[in-house]
N, CA, C and O atoms as a MOPAC input file, in Angstrom:
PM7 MOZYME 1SCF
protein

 N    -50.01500 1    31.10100 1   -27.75900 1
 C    -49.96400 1    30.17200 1   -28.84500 1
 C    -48.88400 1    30.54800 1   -29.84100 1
 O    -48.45200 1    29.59000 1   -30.48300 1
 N    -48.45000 1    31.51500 1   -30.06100 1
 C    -47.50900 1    31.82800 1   -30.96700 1
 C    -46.07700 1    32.48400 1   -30.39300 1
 O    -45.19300 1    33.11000 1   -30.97800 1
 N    -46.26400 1    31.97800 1   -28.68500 1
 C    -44.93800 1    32.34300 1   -28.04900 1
 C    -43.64100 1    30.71300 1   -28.22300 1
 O    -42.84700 1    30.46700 1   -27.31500 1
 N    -43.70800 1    29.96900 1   -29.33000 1
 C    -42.63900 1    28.83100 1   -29.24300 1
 C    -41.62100 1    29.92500 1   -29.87600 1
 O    -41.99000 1    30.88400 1   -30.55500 1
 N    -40.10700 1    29.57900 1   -29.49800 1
 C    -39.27500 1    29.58000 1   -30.16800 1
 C    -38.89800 1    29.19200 1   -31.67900 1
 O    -38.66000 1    28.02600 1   -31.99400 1
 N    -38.86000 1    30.34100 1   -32.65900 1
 C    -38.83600 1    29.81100 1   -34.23800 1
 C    -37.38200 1    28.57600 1   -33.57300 1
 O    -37.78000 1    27.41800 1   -33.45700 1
 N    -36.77100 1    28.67100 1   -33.41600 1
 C    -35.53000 1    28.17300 1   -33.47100 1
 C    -35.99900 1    26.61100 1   -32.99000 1
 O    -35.41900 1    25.61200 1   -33.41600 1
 N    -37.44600 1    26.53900 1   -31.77700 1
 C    -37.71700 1    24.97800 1   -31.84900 1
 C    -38.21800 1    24.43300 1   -32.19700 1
 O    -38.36100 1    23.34700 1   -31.63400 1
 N    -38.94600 1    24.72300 1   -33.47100 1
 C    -39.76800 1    24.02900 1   -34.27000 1
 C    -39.42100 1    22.94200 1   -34.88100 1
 O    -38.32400 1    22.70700 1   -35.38700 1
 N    -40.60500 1    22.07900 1   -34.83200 1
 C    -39.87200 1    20.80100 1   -35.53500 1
 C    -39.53400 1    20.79600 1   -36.97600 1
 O    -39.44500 1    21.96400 1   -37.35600 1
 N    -39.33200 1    20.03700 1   -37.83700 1
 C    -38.69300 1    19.46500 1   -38.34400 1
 C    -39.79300 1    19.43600 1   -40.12900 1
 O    -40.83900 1    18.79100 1   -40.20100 1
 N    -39.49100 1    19.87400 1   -40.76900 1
 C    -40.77800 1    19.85700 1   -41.99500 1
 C    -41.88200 1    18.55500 1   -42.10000 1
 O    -42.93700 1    18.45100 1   -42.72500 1
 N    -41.21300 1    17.68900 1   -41.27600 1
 C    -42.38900 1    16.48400 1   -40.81700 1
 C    -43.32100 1    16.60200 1   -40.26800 1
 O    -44.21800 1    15.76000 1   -40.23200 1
 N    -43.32300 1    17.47900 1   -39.81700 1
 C    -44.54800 1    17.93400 1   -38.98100 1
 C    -44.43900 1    17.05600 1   -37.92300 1
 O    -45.55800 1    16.62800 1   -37.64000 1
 N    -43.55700 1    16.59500 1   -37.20300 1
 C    -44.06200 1    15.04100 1   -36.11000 1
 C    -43.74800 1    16.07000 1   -34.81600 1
 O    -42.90300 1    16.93400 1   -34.58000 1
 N    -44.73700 1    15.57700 1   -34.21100 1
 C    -45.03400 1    16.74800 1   -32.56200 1
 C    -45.66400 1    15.78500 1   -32.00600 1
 O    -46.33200 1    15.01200 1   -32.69300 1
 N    -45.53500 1    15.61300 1   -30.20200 1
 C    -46.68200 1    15.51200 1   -29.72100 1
 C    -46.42100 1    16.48400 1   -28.25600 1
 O    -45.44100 1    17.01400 1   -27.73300 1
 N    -47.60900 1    16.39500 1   -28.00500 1
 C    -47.89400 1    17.65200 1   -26.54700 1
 C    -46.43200 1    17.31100 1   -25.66300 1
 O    -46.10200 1    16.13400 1   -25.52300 1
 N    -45.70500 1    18.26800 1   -25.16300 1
 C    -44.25900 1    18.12500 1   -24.59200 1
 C    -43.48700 1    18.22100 1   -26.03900 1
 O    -42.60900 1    17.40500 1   -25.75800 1
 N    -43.18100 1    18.60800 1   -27.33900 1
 C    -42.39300 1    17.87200 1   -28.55500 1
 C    -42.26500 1    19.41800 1   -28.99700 1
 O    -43.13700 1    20.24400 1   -28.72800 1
 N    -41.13500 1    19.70600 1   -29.67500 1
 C    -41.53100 1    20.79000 1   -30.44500 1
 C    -41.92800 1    21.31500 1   -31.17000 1
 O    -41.83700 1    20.74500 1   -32.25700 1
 N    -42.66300 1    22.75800 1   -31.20500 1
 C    -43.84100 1    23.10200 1   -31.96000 1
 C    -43.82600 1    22.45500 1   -33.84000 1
 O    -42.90900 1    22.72600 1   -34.61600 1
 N    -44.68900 1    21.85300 1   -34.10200 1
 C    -44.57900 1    21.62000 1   -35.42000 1
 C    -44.82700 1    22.48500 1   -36.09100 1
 O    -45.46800 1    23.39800 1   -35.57000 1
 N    -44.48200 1    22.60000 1   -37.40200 1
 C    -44.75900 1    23.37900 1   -38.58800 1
 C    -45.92700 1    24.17700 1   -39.17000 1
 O    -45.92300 1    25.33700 1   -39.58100 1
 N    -46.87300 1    23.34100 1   -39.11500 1
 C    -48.35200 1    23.77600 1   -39.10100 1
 C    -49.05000 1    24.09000 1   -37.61500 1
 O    -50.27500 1    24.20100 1   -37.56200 1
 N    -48.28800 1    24.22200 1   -36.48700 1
 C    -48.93000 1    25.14900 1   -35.60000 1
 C    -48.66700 1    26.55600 1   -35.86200 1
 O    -47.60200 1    26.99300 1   -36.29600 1
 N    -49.79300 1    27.29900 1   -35.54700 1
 C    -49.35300 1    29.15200 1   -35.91000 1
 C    -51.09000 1    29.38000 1   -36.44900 1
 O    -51.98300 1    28.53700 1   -36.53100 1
 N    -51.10800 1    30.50900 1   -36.68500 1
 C    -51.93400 1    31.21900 1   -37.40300 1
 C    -52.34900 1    31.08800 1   -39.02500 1
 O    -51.40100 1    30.90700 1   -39.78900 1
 N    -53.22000 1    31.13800 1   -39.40400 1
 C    -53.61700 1    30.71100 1   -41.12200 1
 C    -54.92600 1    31.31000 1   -41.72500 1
 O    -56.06700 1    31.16300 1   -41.28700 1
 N    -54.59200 1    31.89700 1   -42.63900 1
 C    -55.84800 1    32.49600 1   -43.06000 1
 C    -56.02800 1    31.24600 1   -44.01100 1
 O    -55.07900 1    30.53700 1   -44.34700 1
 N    -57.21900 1    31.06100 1   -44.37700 1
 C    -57.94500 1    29.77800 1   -45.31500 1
 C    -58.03900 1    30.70200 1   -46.53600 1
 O    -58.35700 1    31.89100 1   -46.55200 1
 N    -57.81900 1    30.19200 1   -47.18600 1
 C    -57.87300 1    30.67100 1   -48.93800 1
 C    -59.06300 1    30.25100 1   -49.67900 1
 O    -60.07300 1    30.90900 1   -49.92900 1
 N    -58.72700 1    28.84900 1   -50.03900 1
 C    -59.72500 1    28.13300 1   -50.21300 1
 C    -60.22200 1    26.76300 1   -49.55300 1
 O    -59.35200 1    25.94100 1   -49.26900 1
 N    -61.54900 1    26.46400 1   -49.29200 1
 C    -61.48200 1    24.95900 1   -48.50500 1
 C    -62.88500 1    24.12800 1   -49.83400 1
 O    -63.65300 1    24.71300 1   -50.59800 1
 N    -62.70900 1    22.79400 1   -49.61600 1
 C    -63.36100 1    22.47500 1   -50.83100 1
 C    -63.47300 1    22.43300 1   -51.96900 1
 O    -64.24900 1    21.73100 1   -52.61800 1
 N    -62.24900 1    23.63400 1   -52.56000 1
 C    -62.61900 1    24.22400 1   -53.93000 1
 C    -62.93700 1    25.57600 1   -54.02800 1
 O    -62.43800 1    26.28000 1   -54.90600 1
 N    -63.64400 1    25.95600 1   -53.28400 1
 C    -64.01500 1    27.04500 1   -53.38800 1
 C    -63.77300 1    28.40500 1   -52.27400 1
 O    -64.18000 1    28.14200 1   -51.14300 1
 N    -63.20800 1    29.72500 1   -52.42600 1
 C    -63.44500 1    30.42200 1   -50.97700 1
 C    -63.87500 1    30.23900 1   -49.89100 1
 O    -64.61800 1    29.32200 1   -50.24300 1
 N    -64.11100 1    30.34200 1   -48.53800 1
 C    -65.03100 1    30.15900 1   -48.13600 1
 C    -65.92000 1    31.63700 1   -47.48400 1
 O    -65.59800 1    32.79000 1   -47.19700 1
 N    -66.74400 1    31.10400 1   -47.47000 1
 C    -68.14900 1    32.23100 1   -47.53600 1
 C    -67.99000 1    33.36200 1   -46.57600 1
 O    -68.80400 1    34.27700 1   -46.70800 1
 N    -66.92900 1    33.49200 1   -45.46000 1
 C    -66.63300 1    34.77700 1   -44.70800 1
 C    -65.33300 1    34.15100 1   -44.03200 1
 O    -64.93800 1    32.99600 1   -43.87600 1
 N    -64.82500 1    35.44300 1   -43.69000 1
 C    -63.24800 1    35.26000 1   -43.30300 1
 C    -63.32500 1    34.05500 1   -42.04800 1
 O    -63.94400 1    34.13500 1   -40.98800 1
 N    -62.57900 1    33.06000 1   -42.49300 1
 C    -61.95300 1    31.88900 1   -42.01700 1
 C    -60.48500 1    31.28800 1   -41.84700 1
 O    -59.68500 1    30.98500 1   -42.73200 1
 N    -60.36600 1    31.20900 1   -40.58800 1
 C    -58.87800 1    30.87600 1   -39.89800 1
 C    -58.76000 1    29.73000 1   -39.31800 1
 O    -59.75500 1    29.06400 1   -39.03200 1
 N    -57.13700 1    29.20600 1   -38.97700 1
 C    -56.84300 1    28.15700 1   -38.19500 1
 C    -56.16500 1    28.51000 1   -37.93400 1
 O    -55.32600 1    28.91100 1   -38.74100 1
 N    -55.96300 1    28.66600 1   -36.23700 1
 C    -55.24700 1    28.62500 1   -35.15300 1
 C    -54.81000 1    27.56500 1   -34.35400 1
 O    -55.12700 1    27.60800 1   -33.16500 1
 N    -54.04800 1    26.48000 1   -34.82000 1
 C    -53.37800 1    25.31400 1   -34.64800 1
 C    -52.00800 1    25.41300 1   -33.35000 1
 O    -50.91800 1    25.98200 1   -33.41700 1
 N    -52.60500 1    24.64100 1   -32.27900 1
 C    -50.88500 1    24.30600 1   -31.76000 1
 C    -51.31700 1    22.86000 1   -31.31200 1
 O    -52.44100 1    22.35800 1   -31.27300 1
 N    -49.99200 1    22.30400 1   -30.96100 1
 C    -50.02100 1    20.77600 1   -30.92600 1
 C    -51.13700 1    19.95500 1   -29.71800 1
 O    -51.07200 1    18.88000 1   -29.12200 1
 N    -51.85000 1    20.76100 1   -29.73400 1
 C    -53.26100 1    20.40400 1   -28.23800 1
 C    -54.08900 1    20.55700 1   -29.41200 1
 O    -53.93800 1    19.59600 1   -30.16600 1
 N    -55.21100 1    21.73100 1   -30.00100 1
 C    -56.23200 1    22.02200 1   -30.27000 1
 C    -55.77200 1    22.76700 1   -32.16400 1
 O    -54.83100 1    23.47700 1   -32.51800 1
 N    -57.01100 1    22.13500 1   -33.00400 1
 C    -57.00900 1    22.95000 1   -33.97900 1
 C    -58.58100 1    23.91500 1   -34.23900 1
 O    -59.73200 1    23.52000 1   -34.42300 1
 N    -58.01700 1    25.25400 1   -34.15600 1
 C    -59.22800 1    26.12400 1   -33.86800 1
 C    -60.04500 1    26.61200 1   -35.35300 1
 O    -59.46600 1    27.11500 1   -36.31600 1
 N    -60.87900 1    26.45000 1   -35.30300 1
 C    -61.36800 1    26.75000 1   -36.81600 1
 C    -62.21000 1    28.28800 1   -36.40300 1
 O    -63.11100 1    28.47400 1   -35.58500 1
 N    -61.46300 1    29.32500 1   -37.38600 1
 C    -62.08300 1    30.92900 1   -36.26900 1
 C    -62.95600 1    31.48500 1   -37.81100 1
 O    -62.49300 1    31.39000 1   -38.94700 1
 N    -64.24800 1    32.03500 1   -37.44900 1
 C    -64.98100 1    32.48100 1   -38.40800 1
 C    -65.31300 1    33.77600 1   -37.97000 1
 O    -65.86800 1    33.94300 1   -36.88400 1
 N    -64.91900 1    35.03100 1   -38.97900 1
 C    -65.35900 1    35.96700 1   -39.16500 1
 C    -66.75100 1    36.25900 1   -39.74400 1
 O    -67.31100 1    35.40900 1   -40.43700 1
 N    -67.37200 1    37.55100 1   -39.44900 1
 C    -68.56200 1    37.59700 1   -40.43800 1
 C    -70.08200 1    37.45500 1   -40.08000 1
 O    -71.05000 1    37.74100 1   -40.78400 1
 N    -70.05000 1    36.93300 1   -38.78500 1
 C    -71.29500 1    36.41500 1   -38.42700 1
 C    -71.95000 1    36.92300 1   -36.89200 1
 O    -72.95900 1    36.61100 1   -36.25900 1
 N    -70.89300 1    37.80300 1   -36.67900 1
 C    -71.12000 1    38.81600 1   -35.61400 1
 C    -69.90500 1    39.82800 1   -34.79500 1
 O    -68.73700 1    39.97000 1   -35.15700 1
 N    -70.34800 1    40.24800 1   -34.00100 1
 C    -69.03100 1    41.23500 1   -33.37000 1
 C    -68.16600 1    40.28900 1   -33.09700 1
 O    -67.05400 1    40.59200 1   -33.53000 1
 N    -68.19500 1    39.31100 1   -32.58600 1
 C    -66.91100 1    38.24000 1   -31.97000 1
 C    -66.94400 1    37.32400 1   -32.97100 1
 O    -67.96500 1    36.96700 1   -33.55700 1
 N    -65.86000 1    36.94700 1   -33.17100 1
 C    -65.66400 1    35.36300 1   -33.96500 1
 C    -66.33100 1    34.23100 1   -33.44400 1
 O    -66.45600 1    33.91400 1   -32.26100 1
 N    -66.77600 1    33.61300 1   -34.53100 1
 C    -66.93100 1    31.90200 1   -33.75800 1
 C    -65.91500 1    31.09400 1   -33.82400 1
 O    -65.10300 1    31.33400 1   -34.71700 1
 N    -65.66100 1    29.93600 1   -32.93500 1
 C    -64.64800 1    29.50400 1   -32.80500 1
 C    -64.83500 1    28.08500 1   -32.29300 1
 O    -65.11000 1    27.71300 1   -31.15200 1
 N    -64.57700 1    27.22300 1   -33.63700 1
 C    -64.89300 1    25.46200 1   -33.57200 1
 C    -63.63500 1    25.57800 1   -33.37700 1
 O    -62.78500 1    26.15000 1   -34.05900 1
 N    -63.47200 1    24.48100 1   -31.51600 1
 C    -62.39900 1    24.10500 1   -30.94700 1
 C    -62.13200 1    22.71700 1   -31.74200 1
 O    -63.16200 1    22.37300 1   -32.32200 1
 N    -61.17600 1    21.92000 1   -31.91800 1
 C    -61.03500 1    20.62800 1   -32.07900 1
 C    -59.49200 1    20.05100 1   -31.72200 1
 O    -58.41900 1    20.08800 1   -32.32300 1
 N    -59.97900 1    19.44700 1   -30.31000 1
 C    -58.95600 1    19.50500 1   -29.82600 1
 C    -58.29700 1    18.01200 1   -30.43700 1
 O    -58.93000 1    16.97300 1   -30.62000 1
 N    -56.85500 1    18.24500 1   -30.68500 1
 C    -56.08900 1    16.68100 1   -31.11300 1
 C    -55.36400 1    15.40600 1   -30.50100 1
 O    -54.37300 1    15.42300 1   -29.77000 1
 N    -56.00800 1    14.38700 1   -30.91500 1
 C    -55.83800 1    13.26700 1   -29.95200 1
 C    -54.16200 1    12.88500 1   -30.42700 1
 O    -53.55200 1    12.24500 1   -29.57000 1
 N    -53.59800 1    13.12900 1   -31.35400 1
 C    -52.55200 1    12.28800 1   -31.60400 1
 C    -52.14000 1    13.17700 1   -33.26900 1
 O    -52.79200 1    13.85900 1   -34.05900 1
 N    -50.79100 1    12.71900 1   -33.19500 1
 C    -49.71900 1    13.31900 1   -34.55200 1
 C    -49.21600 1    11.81300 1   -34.67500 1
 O    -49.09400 1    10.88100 1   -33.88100 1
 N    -48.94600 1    12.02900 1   -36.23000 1
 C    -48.17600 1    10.90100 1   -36.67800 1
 C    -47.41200 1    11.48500 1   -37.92100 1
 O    -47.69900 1    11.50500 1   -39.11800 1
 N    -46.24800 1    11.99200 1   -37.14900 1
 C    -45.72200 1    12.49700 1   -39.11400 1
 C    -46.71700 1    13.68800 1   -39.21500 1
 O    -47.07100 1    14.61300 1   -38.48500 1
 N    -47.03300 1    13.18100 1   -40.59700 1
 C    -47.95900 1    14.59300 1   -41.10800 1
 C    -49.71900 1    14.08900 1   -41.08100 1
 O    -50.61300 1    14.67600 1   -41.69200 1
 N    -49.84900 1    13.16800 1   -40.42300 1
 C    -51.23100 1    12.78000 1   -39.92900 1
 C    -51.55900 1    13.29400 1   -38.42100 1
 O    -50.98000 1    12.94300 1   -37.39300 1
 N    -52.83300 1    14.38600 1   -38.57400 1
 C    -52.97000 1    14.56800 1   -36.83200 1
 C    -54.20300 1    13.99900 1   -37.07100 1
 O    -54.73900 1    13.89400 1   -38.17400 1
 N    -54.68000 1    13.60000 1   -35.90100 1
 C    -56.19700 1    12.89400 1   -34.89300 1
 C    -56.96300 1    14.01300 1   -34.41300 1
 O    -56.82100 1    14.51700 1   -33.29900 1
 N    -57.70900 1    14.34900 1   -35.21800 1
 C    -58.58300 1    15.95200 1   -34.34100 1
 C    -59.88800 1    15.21500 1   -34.19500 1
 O    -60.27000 1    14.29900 1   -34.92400 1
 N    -60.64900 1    15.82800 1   -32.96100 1
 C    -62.20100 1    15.64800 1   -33.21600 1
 C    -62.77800 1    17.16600 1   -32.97400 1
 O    -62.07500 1    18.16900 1   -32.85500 1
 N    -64.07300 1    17.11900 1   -32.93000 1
 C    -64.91700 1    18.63600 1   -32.58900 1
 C    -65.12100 1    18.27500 1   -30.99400 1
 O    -65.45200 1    17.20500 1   -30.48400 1
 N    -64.82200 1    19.48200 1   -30.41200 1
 C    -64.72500 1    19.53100 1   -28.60100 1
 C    -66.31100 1    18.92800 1   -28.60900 1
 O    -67.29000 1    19.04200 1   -29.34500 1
 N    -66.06500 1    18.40400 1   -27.67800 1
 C    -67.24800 1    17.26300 1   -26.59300 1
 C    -68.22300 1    15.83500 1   -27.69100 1
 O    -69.31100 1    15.28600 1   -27.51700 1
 N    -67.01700 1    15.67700 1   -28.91100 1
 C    -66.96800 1    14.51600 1   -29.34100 1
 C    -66.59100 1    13.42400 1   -28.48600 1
 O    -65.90600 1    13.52300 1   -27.46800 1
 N    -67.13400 1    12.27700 1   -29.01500 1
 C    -66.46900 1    11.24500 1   -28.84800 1
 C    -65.20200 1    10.73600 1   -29.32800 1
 O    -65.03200 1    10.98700 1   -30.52100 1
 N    -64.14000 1    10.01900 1   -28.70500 1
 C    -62.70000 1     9.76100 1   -29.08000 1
 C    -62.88300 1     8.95500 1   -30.45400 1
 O    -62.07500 1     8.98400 1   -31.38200 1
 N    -64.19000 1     8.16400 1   -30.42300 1
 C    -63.80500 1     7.02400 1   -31.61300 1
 C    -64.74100 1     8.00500 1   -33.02700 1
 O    -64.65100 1     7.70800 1   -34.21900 1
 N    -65.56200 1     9.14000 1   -32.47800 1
 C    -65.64700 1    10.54500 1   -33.89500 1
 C    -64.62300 1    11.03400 1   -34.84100 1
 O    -64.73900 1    11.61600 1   -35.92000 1
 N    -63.54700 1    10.63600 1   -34.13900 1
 C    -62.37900 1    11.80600 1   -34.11700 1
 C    -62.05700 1    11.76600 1   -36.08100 1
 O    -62.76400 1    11.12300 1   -36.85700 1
 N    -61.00800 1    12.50100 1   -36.44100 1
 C    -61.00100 1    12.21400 1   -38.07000 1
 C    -59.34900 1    12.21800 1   -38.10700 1
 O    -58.57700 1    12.42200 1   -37.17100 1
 N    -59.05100 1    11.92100 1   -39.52200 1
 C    -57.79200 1    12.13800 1   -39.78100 1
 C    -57.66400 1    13.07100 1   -40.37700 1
 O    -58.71400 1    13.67600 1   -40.59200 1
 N    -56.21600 1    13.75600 1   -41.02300 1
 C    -56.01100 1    14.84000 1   -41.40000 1
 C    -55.02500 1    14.84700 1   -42.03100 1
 O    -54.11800 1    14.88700 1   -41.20000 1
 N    -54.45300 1    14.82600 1   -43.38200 1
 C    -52.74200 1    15.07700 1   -43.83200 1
 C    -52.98200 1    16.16200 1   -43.62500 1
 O    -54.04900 1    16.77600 1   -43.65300 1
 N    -51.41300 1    16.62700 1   -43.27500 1
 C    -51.27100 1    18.00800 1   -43.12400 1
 C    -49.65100 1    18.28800 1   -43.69600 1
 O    -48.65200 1    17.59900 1   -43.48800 1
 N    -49.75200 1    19.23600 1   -44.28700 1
 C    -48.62500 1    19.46300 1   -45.31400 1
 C    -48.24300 1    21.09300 1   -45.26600 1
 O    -49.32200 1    21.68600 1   -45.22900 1
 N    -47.33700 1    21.88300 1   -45.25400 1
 C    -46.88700 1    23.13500 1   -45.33300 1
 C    -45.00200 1    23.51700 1   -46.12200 1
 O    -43.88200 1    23.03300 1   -45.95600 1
 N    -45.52900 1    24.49600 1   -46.87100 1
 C    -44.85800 1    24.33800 1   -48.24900 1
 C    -44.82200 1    25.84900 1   -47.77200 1
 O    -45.77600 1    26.62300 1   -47.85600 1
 N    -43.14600 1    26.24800 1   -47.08300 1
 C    -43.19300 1    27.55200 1   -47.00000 1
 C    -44.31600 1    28.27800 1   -46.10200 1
 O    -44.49700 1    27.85800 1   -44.95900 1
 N    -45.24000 1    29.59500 1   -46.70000 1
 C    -45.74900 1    30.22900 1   -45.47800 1
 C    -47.25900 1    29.27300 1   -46.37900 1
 O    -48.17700 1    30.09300 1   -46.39800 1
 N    -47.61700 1    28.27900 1   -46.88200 1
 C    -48.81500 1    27.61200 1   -47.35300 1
 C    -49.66000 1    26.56400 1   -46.98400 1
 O    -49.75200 1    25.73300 1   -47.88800 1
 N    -50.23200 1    26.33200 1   -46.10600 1
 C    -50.52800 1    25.35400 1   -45.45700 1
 C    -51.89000 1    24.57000 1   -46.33200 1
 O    -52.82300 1    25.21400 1   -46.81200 1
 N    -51.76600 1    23.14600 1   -46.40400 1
 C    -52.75900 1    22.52700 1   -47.23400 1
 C    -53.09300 1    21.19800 1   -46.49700 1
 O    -52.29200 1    20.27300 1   -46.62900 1
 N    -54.40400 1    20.98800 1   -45.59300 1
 C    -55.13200 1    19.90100 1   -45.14100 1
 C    -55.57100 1    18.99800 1   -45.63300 1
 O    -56.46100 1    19.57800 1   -46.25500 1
 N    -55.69600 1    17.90900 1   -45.90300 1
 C    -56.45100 1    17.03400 1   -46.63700 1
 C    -57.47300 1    15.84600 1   -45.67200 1
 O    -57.13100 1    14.67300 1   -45.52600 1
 N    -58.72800 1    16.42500 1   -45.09500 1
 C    -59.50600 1    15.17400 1   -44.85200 1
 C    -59.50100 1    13.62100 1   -45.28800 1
 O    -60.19100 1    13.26800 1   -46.24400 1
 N    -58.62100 1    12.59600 1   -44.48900 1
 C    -58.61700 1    11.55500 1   -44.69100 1
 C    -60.15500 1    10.55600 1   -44.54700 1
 O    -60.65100 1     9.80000 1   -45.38200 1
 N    -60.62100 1    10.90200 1   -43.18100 1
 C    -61.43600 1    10.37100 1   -42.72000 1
 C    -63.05200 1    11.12900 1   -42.04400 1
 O    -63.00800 1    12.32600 1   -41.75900 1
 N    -63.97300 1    10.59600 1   -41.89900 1
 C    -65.43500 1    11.51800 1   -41.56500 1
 C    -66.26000 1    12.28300 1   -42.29400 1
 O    -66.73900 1    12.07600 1   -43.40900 1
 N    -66.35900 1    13.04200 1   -41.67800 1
 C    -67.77600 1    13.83200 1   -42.96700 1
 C    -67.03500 1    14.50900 1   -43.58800 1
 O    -67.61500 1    14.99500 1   -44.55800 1
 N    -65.31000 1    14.98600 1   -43.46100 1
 C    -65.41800 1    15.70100 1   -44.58700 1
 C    -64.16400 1    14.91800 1   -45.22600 1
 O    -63.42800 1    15.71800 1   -45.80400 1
 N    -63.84800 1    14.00700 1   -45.27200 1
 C    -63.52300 1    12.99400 1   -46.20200 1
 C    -63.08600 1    13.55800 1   -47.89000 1
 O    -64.00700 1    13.57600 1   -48.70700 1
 N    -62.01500 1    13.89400 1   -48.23700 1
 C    -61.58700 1    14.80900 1   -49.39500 1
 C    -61.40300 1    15.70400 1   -49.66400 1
 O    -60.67900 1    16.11900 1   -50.56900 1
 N    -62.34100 1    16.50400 1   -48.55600 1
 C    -61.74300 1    17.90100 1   -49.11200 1
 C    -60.87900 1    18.41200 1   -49.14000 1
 O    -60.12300 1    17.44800 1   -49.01800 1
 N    -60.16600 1    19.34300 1   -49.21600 1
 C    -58.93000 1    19.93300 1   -49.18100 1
 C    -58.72900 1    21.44700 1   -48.63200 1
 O    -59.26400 1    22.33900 1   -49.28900 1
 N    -57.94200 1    21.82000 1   -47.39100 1
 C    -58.18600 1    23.43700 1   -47.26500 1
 C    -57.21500 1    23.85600 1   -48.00300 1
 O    -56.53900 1    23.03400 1   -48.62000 1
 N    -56.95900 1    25.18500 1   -48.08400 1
 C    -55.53800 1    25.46600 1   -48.38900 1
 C    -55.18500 1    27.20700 1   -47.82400 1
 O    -55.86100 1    28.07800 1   -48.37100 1
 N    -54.45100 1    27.52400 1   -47.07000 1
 C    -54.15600 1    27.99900 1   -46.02600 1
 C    -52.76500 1    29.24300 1   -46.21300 1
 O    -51.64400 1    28.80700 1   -46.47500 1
 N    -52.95300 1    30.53900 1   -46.07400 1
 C    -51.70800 1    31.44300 1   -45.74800 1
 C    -51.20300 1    31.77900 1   -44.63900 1
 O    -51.97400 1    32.44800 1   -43.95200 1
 N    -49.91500 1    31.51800 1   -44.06000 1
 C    -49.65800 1    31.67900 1   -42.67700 1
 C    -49.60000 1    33.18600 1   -42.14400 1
 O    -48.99900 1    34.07800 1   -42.74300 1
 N    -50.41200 1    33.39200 1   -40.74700 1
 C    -50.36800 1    34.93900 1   -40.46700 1
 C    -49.71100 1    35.14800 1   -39.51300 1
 O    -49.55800 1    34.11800 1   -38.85500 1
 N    -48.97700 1    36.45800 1   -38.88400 1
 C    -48.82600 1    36.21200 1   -37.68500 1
 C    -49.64100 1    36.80300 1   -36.73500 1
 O    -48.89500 1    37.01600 1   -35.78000 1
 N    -50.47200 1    37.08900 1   -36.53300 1
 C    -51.60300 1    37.60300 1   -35.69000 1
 C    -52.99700 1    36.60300 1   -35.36600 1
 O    -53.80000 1    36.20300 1   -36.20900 1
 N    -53.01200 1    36.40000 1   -34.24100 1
 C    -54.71000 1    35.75500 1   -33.86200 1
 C    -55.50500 1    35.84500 1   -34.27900 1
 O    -56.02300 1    36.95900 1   -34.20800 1
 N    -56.07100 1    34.99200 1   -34.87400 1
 C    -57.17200 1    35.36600 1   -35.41600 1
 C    -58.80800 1    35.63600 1   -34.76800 1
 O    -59.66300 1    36.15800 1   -35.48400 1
 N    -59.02900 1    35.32700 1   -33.72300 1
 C    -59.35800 1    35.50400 1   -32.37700 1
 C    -59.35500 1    37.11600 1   -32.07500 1
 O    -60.36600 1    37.70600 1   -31.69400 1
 N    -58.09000 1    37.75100 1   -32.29200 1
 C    -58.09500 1    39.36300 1   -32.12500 1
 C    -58.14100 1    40.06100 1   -32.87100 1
 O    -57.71900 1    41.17900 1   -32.57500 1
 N    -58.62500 1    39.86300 1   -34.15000 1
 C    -58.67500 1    40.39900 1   -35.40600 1
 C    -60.18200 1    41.21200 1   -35.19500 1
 O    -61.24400 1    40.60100 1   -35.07600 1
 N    -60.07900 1    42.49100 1   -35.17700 1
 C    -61.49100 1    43.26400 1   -35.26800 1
 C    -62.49500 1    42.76400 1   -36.54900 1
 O    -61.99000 1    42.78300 1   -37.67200 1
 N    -63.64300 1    42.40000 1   -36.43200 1
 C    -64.69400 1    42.09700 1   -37.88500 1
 C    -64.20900 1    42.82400 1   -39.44800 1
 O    -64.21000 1    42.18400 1   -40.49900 1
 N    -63.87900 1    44.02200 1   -39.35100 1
 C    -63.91900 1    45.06300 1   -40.42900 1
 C    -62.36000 1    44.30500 1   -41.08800 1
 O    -62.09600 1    43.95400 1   -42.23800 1
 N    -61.55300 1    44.25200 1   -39.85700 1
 C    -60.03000 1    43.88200 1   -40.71000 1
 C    -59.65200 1    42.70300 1   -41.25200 1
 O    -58.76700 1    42.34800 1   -42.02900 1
 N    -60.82700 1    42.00200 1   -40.46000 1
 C    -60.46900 1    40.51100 1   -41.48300 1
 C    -60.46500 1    39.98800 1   -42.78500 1
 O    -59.99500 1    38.94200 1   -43.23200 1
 N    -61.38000 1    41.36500 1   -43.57000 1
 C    -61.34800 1    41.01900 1   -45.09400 1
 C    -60.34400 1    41.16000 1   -45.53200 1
 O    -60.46900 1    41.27300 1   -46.75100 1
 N    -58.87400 1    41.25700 1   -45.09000 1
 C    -57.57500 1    41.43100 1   -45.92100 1
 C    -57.39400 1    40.43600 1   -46.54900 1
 O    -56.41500 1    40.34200 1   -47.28900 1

């Protein structure tokens, strides 16, 4: 996931689709804040132009890991749903990155407003031992 070429990344538009080059907000992200507020144990997104991975520390030896794989990019709108949704579940998403800062905005579904807001890492978050994720 983090083997694209910096050199082919797209374009600060974020516009990708599967075959396109890697967009901007694919990579690694530690979550800062989502909602407003922290969130309650170390939380990541591991984004490439197929799947956005939502990785949670904190809740045992291995991470959990909400797949949501993406139906479609538009610009800075992607189409995600939660794996073994239905296509017409799916939600919208602005997605915006300002330097190494990444900031989501729920257009559509249950979470409708909220806002994440995101530091880019370069390491998996997936391989991150429990103890080291509180950085």
């Amino acid at each position: 996931m983090a083997d694209a070429d910096p050199d082919t990344s797209a374009s600060s538009s974020g516009r990708a689709a599967p075959g396109d080059a890697r967009p901007d907000w694919a990579g690694f992200w530690r979550v800062r804040r989502w909602d407003g507020a922290a969130p309650a144990v170390p939380t990541y997104y591991a984004a490439t132009p197929h799947t956005w991975d939502v990785v949670k520390h904190g809740t045992g030896p291995e991470p959990h890991v909400a797949s949501h794989p993406i139906l479609g990019v538009d610009g800075d709108t992607i189409v995600l749903k939660d794996e073994g949704a239905a296509d017409e579940d799916a939600e919208r998403w602005h997605v915006e990155v300002d330097g190494d800062t990444l900031r989501v905005t729920a257009r559509t579904g249950p979470h409708a407003g909220a806002v994440g807001v995101a530091a880019r890492m370069g390491t998996d978050p997936r391989e991150i031992e429990g103890e080291a994720s509180e950085g």
